[in-house]
C-alpha positions, 0 to 999 in steps of 0.5 A: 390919351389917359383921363385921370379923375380925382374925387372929392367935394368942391370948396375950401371947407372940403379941401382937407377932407379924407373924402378929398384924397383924389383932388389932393393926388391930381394937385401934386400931379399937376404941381410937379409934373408942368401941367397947364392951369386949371379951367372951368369945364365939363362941371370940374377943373381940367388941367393938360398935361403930357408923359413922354408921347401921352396926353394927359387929362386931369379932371377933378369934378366940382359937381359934388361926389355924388354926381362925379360921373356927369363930369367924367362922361362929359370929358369922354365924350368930348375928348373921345375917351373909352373908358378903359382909359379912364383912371380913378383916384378915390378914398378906401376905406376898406384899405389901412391909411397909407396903403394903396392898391389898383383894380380894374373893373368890379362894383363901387363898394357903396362909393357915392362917386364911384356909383355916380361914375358906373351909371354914367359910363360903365364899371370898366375904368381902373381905380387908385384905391387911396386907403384912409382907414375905417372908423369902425363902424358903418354908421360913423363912416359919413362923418369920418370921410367928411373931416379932415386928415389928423396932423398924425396923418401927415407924414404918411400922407405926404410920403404917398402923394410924393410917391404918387407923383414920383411914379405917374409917368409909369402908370399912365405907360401901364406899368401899375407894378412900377407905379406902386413899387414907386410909392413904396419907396416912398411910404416904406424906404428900405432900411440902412443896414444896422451891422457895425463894421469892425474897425481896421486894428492899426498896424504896429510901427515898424521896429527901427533897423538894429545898428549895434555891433555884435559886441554891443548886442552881448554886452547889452544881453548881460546888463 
């Protein structure tokens, strides 16, 4: 069984926040993929699902960030969840917008729900780092996270949910290449190739057959 949380703020006035990435991942997972209704538990929203033969856990904590990791541990501990099965989907800001990358382990990076989750179960659960971009200096980071997306960022944003949702299934099987090759399709389609195919030069019409007699041909010759 895979539990996969997404972070964010609770509330319609967080709903298009950047720091609400996570949420907006686990939706369209739970959108396109069937999954159950959302239900109040374990101080967040739990939806279930399945890929294939696995079980799957969406859980988006209405605790606040900072205290995500109450709700991840209580979802553990009842459905007896190691947290090597436990999977991640936060904002980057260390990462550019549209960019996406895995990690296993290692430190929060300052994260409020990320250290919220390491004091509650532990740094060995696996992250989607969901980049939005840095606002250029720490102080204004805050504030940044804390608003909603730009309409210039739409397009790219959409593009990565939709590759997100595309290659979840791979994911949870373990194929982290598979499922990041999906969202690259996604945010970075190959192009059509731009060479222009010369056109085929028409074939001349065939000469009509020569009926004329050789007198004929002669005396056409010296006309």
């Amino acid at each position: 069984m895979k539990l996969l949380v997404g972070l964010g703020n609770p509330g319609s006035q967080y709903a298009g926040h950047r720091h609400n990435i996570g949420f907006m991942a686990l939706d369209r997972i739970a959108s396109d993929h069937g999954f159950g209704p959302w239900r109040a538990k374990f101080n967040g929203e739990l939806a279930e699902g399945r890929f294939g033969s696995d079980k799957v856990l969406l859980l988006k904590p209405t605790t606040f960030m900072n205290d995500s990791g109450r709700s991840v541990q209580a979802a553990c501990a009842f459905h007896k969840v190691a947290p090597a099965e436990v999977v991640v989907f936060h904002d980057e800001i260390d990462l550019a917008p549209g960019k996406v990358r895995l990690k296993t382990g290692g430190g929060h990076a300052g994260h409020n729900g990320l250290r919220s989750i390491h004091a509650h179960i532990g740094p060995d659960y696996d992250r989607v780092r969901l980049g939005v971009g840095h606002p250029g200096h720490k102080d204004r980071v805050p504030g940044y996270v804390l608003h909603d997306f730009s309409k210039a960022d739409q397009d790219w944003l959409d593009d990565e949910l939709r590759g997100i949702s595309d290659g979840i299934a791979e994911l949870v099987s373990g194929h982290g290449d598979r499922f990041l090759n999906a969202i690259a399709l996604r945010t970075a389609p190959a192009r059509s190739s731009t060479t222009k195919t010369a056109k085929p030069i028409p074939e001349a019409a065939p000469e009509p057959d020569d009926t004329r007699s050789a007198m004929e041909k002669l005396r056409d010759r010296f006309r």
